[in-house]
C-alpha positions in Angstrom: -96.6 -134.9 56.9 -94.4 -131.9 57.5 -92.3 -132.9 54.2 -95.4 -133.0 52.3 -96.7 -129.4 53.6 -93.5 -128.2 52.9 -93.5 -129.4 49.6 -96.8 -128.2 48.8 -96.4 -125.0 50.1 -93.1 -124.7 47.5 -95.2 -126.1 44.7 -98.0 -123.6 45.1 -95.4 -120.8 45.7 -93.9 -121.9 42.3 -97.1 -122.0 40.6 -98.2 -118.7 42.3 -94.3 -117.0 40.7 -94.9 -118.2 37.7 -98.6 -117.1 37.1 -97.1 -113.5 38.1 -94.6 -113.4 35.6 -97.0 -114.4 33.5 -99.4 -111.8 34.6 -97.1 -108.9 34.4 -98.0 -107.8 31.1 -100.1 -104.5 31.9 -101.8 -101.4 30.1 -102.4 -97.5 31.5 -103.2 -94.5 30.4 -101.0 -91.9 30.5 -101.8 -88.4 29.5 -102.6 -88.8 25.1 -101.3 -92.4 25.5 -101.9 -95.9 26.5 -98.6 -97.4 27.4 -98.1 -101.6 27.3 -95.6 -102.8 29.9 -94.0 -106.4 30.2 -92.0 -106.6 33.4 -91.7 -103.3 33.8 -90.3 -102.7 30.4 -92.1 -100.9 28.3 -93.3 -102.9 24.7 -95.0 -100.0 22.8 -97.6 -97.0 23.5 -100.6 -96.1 21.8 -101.0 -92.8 20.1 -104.6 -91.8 21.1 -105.6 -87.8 20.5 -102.5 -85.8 18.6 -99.3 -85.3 20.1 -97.1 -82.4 19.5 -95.7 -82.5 16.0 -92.0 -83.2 17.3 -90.1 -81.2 15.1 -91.1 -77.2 14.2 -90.7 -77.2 10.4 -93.4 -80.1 10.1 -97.3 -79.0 8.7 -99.7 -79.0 10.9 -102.1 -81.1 8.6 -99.8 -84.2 9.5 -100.6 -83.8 13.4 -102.8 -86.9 14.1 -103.2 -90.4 15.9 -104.7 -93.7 16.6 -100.8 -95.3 15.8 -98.4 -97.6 17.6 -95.2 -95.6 18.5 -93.0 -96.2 19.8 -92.2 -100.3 19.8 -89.5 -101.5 21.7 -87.3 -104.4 21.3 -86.9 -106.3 25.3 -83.7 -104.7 25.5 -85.2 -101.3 25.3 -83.9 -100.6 22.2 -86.3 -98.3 19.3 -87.8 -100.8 17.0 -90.3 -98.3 15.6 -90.0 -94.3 14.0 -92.0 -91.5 13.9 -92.5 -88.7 11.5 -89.2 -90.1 9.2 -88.3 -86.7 7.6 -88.3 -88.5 4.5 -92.3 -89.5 4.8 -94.0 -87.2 7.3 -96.8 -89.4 7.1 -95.6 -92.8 8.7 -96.5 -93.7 11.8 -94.7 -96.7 13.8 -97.8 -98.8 13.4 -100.9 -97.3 11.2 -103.5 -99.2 9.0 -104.9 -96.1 6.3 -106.1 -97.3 2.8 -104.4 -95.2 -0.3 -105.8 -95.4 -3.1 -110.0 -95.4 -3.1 -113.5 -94.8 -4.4 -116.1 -93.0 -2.4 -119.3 -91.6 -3.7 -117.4 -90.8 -7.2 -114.3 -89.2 -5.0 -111.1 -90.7 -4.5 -110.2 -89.7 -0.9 -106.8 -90.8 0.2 -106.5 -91.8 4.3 -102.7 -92.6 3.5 -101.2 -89.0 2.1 -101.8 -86.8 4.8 -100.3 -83.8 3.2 -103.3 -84.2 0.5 -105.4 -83.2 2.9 -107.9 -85.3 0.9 -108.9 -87.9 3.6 -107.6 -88.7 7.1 -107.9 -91.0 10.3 -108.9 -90.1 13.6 -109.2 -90.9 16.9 -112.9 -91.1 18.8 -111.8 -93.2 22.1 -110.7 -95.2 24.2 -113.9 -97.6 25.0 -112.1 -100.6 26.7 -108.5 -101.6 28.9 -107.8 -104.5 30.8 -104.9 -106.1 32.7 -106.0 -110.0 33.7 -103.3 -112.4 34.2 -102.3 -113.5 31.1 -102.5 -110.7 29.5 -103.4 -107.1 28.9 -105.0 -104.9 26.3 -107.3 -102.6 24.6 -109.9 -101.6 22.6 -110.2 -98.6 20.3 -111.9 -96.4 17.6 -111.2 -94.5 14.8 -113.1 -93.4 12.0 -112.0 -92.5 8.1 -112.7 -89.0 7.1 -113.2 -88.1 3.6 -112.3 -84.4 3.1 -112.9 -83.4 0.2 -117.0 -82.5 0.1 -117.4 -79.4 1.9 -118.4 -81.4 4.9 -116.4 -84.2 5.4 -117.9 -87.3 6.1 -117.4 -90.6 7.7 -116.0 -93.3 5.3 -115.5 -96.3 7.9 -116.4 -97.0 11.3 -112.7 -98.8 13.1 -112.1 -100.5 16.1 -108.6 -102.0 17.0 -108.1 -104.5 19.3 -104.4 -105.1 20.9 -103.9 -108.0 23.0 -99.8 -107.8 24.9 -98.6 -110.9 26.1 -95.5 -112.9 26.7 -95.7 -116.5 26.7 -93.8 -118.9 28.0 -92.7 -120.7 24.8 -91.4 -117.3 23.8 -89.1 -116.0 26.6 -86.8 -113.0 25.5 -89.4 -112.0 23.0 -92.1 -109.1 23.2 -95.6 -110.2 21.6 -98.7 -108.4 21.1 -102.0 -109.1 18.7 -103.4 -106.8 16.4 -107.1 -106.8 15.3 -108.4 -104.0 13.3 -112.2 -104.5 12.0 -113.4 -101.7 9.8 -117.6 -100.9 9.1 -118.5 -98.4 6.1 -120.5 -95.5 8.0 -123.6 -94.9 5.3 -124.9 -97.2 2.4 -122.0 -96.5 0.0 -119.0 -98.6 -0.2 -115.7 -97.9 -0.3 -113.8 -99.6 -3.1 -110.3 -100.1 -3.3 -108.8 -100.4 -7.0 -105.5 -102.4 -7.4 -102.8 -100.3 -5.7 -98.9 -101.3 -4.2 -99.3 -100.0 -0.8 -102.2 -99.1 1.6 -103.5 -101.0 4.7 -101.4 -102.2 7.2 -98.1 -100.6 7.4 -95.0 -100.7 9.9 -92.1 -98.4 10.2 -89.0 -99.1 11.4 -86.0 -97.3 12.8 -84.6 -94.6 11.3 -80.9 -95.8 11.6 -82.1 -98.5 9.0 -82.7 -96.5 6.0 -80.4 -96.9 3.1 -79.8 -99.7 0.8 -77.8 -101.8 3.1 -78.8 -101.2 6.5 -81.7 -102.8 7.4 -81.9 -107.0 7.8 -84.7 -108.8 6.2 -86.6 -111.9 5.8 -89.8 -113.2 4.8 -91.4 -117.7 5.1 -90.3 -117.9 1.7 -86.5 -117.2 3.0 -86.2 -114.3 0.7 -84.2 -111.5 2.1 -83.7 -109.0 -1.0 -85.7 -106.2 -0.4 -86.3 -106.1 -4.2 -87.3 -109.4 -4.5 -89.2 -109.8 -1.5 -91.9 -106.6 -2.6 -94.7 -108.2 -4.4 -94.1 -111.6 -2.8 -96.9 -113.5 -0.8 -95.4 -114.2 3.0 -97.6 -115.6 5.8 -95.0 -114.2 8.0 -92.1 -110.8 7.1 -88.8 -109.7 9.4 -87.8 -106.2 9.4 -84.2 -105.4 11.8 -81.2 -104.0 11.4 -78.3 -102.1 14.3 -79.3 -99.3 16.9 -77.2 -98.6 19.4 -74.6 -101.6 18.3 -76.7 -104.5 18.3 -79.6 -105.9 16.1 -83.2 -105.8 17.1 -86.9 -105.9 14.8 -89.9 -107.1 14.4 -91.6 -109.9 12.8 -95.1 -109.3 11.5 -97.5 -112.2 11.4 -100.6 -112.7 8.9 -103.2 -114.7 10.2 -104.5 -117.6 7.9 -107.9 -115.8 8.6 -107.0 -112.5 6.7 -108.5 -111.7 3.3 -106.3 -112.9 0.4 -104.5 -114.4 2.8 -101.2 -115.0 2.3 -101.3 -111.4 1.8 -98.7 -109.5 -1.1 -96.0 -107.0 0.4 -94.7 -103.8 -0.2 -91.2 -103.2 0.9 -89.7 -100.0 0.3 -86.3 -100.1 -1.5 -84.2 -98.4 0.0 -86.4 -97.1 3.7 -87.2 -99.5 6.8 -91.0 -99.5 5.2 -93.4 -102.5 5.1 -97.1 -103.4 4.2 -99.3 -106.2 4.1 -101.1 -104.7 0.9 -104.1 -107.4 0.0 -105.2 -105.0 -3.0 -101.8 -105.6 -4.7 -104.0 -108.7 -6.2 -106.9 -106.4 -7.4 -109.6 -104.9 -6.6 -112.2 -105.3 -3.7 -114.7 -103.7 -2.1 -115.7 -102.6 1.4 -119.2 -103.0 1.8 -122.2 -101.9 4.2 -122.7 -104.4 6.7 -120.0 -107.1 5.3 -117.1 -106.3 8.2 -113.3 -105.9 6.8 -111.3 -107.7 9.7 -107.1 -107.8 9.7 -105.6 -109.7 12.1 -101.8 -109.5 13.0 -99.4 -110.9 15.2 -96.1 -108.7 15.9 -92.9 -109.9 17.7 -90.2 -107.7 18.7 -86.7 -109.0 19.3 -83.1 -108.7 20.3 -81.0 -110.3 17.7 -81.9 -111.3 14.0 -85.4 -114.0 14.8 -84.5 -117.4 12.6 -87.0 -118.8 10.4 -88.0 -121.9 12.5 -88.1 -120.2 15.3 -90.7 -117.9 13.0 -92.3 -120.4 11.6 -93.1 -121.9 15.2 -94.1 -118.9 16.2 -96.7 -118.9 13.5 -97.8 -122.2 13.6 -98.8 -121.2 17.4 -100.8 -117.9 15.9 -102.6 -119.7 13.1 -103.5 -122.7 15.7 -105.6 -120.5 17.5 -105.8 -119.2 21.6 
C-alpha cells in the first residue's frame, strides 16, 4: 500500500510539473506594452499607445501602434525590426491595407508618411493567463485622413493566443486573429495591389540580397521566385549574433483566397500574405473580414516536415 501511495504521489507530482510547464506561458502589461513570456523568456510584446520614435531624425507622423515588436527567437535572439531606416513604416508585426477605395477617396493605412490614412490604437479590452495558454484581445480602428475630419474606415480586433506545446519543444508559438468591421454603410474596396494586409519584418542584419534564408510549402527558397507564389505556410531567417533564427508564418485553410499570394521583398527581410494580389474584393458592412495566422519562432533554419506538421496541427483545429 505504501508502494502504491508512493507511486501515486510521484505520478500526480509528474502530472502537476508538467501541467506547469505547460502553463507557463503568461501576458502583462507593462507601461505602453503587453509583454508574452514563455518560461520566463520573453516571446514578443505588443505595441499598444505610441512609443518614443527611437531614433531623432524620424517624422513624427510615423509615431504609432497596435504592432508586434519585438519577436524573439527561444534563444533570445531579435527575430523582428522596427523602424528599418530603409521603410520607416514597418512594424515587426502590422496588418494595414495599401491600396483602397473609400467614399470616392483612396486612403492609404500602409504609407504612413502620406499622411493619407493610418491605424490606431483604442484598447486593451481583454488578458488572460490559464494554463495552457495566455493572451489577449485588442482594438484598433482605420482612420482615413484625408476629409477634413477623418473618419473611421474599419472597426479591428486582434486576438493573440501564446503557447508552447508539447509536440513543439524548443519552438516559440503564438496565434494571430485579426477580424476587421467597416464603421458606416460604405465599403472599403481593395483593387488588385502586390502588398497590403498582413505583413512581418524581420531583422535588420538580414537585408541584402544574400543574407536572409528562405522557404515556402512549395520548397521554393528564391526570394524572386517565391513573391507571387501561393504558400499555405512561408520561412523568413537568417544570422544574428552568429547563429540562425526566424519565423515561420502560417495561413489558416480558413483565410480568404486561401492559400494566400506573397509578397517578398527582393532584396529586404519583408513578407506579406497579400490575398488582393488575385484581384479585387470588397470589405463590406456587416460581412466580417477575419485573418487567421499561426507564427513560429525558432533557433536554427525549421525543415519543411517539421513545417508541414506543424501546419497540419493548425489547420486540424484546437
Amino acid at each position: 500500500m505504501r508502494i502504491i501511495g508512493w507511486l501515486g504521489l510521484l505520478v500526480g507530482l509528474s502530472q502537476f510539473q508538467s501541467q506547469s510547464a505547460a502553463s507557463d506561458v503568461t501576458v502583462q502589461r507593462e507601461g505602453k506594452q503587453l509583454i508574452v513570456r514563455a518560461h520566463g523568456r520573453e516571446m514578443f510584446r505588443y505595441q499598444a499607445e505610441p512609443g518614443e520614435l527611437p531614433r531623432e531624425n524620424i517624422p513624427l507622423i510615423y509615431r504609432r501602434g497596435g504592432y508586434l515588436h519585438p519577436l524573439y527567437a527561444p534563444s533570445g535572439r531579435l527575430v523582428t525590426d522596427d523602424f528599418p531606416a530603409n521603410h520607416l513604416h514597418h512594424h515587426g508585426i502590422w496588418a494595414p491595407w495599401t491600396k483602397t477605395e473609400f467614399e470616392g477617396r483612396a486612403p492609404d493605412f500602409w504609407n504612413m508618411g502620406d499622411g493619407k490614412g493610418r491605424v490606431e490604437f483604442v484598447a486593451v479590452d481583454r488578458i488572460w493567463n490559464e494554463p495552457a495558454e495566455a493572451g489577449f484581445t485588442v482594438r484598433h480602428r482605420f482612420l482615413d485622413l484625408m476629409p477634413a475630419v477623418p473618419k473611421t474606415v474599419l472597426d479591428e480586433t486582434w486576438e493573440v493566443r501564446a503557447f508552447v506545446p508539447a509536440e513543439a519543444p524548443g519552438r516559440f508559438i503564438f496565434d494571430w486573429v485579426s477580424t476587421q468591421r467597416c464603421a458606416s454603410s460604405a465599403s472599403l474596396v481593395l483593387p488588385e495591389y502586390h502588398y497590403g494586409g498582413l505583413g512581418v519584418r524581420g531583422n535588420w542584419a538580414w537585408n541584402g540580397l544574400t543574407n536572409g534564408v528562405f522557404l515556402t510549402a512549395n520548397g521554393d527558397t528564391d526570394r524572386i521566385k517565391i513573391n507571387g507564389t501561393r504558400a499555405k505556410w512561408f520561412w523568413m531567417g537568417g544570422p544574428v549574433d552568429g547563429s540562425t533564427v526566424g519565423v515561420a508564418v502560417l495561413c489558416h485553410p480558413a483565410n480568404f483566397r486561401f492559400p494566400q499570394p506573397m509578397r517578398l521583398h527582393p532584396s529586404e527581410p519583408f513578407f506579406c500574405y497579400a490575398p488582393q494580389q488575385l484581384g479585387r474584393f470588397e470589405l463590406k458592412p456587416g460581412e466580417p473580414y477575419v485573418a487567421r495566422y499561426r507564427f513560429v519562432t525558432a533557433d536554427g533554419v525549421l525543415t519543411a516536415s517539421e513545417l508541414d506538421r506543424l501546419w497540419d496541427k493548425y489547420a486540424a483545429g484546437p
